[in-house]
N, C-alpha and C positions, 0 to 999 in steps of 0.2 A: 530557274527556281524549281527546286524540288520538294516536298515533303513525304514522311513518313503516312503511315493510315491514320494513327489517332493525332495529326498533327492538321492533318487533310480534310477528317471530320471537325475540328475543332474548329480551323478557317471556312470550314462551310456556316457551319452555325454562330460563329461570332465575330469573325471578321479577326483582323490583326490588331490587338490591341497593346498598349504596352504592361497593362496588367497582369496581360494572361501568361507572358513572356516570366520563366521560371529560373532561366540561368543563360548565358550568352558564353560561348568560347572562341577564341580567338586561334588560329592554327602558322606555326612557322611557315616561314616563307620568302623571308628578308625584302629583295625589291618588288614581289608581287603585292606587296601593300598597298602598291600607287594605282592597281586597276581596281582597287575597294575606296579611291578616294572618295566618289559621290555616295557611294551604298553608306561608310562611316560617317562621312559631314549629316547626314540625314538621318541616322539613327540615332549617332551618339549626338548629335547637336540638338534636334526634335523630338522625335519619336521616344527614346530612351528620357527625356528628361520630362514628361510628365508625371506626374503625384502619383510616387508607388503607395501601399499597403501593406507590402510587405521586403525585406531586403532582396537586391536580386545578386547573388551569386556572376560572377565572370571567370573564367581560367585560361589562362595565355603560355603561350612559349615562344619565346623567339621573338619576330616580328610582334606574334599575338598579344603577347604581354606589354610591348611597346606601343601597343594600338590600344590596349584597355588602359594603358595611362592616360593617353588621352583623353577617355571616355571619365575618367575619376576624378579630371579637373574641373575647377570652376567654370572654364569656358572653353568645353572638350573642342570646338571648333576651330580657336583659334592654336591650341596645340595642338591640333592634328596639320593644321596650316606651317607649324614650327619645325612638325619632326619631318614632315615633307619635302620642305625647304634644306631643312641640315642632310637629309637623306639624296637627295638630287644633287646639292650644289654642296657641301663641304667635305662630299666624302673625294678630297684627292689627298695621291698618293704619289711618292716615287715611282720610278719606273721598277724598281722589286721590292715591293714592300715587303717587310719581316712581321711574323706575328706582334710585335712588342706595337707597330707603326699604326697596323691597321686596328688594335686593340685602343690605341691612343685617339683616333680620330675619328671611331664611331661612341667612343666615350666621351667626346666632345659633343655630337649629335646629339647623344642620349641628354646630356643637358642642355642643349637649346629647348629639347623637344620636353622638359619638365619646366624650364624656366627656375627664377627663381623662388617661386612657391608652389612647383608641384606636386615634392614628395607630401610637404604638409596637406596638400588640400585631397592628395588623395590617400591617407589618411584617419582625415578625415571626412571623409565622404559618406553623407547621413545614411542610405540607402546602399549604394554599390561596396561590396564583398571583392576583391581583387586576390585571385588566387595565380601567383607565378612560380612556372615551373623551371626547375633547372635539373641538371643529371649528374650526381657528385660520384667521380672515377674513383673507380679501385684497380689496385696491379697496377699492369702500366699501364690503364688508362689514367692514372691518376700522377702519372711521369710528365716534366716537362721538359726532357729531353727530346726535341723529334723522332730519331729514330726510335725509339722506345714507346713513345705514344703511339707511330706509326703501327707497328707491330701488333700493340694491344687493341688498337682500331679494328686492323684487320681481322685478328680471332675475334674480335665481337660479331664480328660481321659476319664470320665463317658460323656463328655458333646460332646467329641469329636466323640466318638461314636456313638450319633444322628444326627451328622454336623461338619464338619469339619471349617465352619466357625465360631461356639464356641469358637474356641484357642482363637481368638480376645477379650473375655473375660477375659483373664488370660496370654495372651504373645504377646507382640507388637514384629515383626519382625523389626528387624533394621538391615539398610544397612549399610556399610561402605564404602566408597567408594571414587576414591580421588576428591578430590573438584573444582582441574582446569576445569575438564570435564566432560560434559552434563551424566548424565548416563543412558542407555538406559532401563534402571528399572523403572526411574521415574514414568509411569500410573499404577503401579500396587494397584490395589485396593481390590484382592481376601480376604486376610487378611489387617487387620490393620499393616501398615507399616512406620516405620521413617527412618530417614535417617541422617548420618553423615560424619563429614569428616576424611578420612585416614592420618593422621601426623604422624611425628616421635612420639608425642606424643602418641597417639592411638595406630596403629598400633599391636604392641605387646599384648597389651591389649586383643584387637579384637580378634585374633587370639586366646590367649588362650582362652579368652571366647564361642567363637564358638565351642571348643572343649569339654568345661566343664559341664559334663552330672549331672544333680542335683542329689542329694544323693551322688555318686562317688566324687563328686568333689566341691569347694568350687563355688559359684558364684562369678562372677569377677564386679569390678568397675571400669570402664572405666572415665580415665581424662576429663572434664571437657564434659562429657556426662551423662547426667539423669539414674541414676537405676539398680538392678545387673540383669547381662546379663548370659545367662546361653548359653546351646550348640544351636547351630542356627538350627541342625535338626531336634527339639524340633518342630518347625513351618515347617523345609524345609527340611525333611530328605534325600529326593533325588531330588530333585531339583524340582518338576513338577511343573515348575510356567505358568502364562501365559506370555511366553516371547515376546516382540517384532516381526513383520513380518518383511522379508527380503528376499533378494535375491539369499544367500548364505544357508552354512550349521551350521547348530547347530552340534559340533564337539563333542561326550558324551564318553572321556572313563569311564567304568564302570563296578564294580563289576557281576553285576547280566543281566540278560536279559526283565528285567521290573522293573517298578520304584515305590516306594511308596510314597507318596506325606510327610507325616510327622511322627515322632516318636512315636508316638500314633497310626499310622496305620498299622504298624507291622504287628499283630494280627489279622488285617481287611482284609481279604482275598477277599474283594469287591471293598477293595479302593485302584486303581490303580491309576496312569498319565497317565489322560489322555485331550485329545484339539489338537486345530489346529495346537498349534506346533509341537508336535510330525513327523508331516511332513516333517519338516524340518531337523529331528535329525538321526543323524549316529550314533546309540549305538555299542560302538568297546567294546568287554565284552569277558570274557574265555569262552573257549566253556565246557559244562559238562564234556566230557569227561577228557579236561585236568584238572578241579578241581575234578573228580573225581584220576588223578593220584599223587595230593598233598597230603601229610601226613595225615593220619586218613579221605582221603577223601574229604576234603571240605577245604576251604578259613580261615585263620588265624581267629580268631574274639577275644573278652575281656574274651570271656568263659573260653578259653585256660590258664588264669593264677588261674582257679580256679582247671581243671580238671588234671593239668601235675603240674610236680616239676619245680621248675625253670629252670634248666637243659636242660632236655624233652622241655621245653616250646621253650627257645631259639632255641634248636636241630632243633625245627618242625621249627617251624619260617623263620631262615634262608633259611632251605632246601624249601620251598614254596617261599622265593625268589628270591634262585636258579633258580628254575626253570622257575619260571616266566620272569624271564629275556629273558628267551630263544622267550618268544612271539612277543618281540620287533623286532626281526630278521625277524618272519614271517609276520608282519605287514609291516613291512619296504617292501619286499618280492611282498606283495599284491599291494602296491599302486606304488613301482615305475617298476613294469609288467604291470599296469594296468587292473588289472583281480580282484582287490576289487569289482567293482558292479556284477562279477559272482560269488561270495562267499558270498554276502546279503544278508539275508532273509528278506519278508516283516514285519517291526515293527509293 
């Protein structure tokens, strides 16, 4: 667990509360979700669902955005119980799946894990704000030819590598976001940004689209929104935007213990998140050690359906869910002893 300075002073003086908590982001990541299973059961099932005062703001990509669905339903626990299940046990596949296959059978997932009244009830959701990102191609990234996509992948990548504000060259970030209300994203001007609205219509759409990694997967067309939209980590892998200032906490569970700003930074070992928000954020993350005690060592990832048998794959999977459940206890543990700000480090 990390925080920020005014994030560190604010858990010294008040403890974790779900009030003070200002906006929560969710960060790509695909099967790293399953080592945030107890940290989500316990946030999004308890903690998060005591009587706000005021609406709280969420923004997702990818996996993230499939995690804050959960968190918008009626009974986030047992959809987070859904998309876990569809995510473990119904993602199989041929032996070479084509984008069209694997597009088809994590958009099945995607609907176990809403059921049949999720779009509605997150929605409607008196309190929670759902903002999903996707990254709509231009040139050929916005080809669904492979080799043609391939290409325009590459020069993104080449150009990203000099600047990171390059993507704007080749991927409009777009917001989703619902329409009754003001969103606090609106000044972001880092990248080129649009903005849309979350309907029944959309919704679905959004969602898979923010997950759909080009090449792997098909680009998505969203209803009566311009262009195909590919995974939103593409622009926002781990969220480091310039978020809004405020008085509260930026509330981060998360995989890892530092952020990379977009899909193409990967590999950049210099491009971190970083700004003044980071001040404000409370990154809740597994500590090494316990991803050191998950199967083979490390965190679920897409690798795993190339290196195990199906089997094996499932076996590891679960058993890393297993376990992780167990975090949610200790979390729960830290915040309501109030001994969270003595088990900190500085972000």
């Amino acid at each position: 667990m990390k925080a920020g300075p005014r994030a560190l002073a604010l858990l010294r003086a008040r403890g974790l509360t779900p009030d003070l908590v200002d906006l929560v982001p969710g960060a790509s990541g695909g099967a790293k979700w399953l080592a945030l299973a107890g940290i989500d059961t316990y946030l999004f099932g308890r903690f998060l669902q005591a009587p706000r005062t005021r609406p709280l703001p969420a923004i997702g990509s990818s996996i993230g955005s499939w995690r804050l669905a959960c968190l918008g339903q009626r009974d986030p626990v047992a959809a987070l119980a859904r998309g876990h299940e569809a995510y473990i046990h119904h993602q199989r596949y041929s032996p070479k799946p084509d984008s069209a296959e694997v597009s088809a059978v994590l958009g099945r997932a995607l609907d176990h894990l809403l059921g049949p009244t999720g779009v509605e009830e997150i929605l409607a959701h008196p309190t929670l704000r759902v903002h999903v990102v996707t990254a709509r191609g231009h040139g050929l990234a916005a080809r669904t030819e492979r080799p043609l996509l391939a290409a325009g992948l590459g020069v993104a990548a080449a150009c990203n590598a000099v600047h990171r504000r390059t993507l704007g060259w080749h991927f409009t970030r777009t917001l989703f976001h619902a329409p009754a209300h003001p969103s606090p994203f609106a000044g972001m001007r880092d990248l080129p940004t649009a903005f849309a609205p979350l309907t029944r219509d959309t919704l679905r759409g959004a969602l898979l689209a923010s997950g759909s990694i080009p090449l792997l997967m098909d680009g998505v067309r969203i209803p009566g929104v311009a262009g195909l939209h590919w995974d939103g980590g593409v622009t926002d892998y781990h969220l480091a935007l310039p978020y809004p200032d405020g008085d509260g906490l930026i509330l981060y569970p998360h995989f890892y213990g530092h952020l990379v700003p977009g899909w193409f930074d990967k590999g950049l070992a210099w491009r971190r998140g970083r700004g003044a928000w980071l001040d404000r954020v409370l990154l809740v993350a597994p500590s090494p050690a316990f991803v050191a005690s998950l199967p083979g060592g490390k965190i679920p990832d897409r690798r795993d359906f190339y290196a195990f048998p199906e089997g094996e794959r499932i076996r590891r999977w679960e058993a890393a869910r297993a376990r992780a459940l167990e975090l949610g206890a200790e979390l729960e543990a830290l915040v309501t002893s109030g001994r969270i700000a003595e088990v900190a480090e500085p972000l």
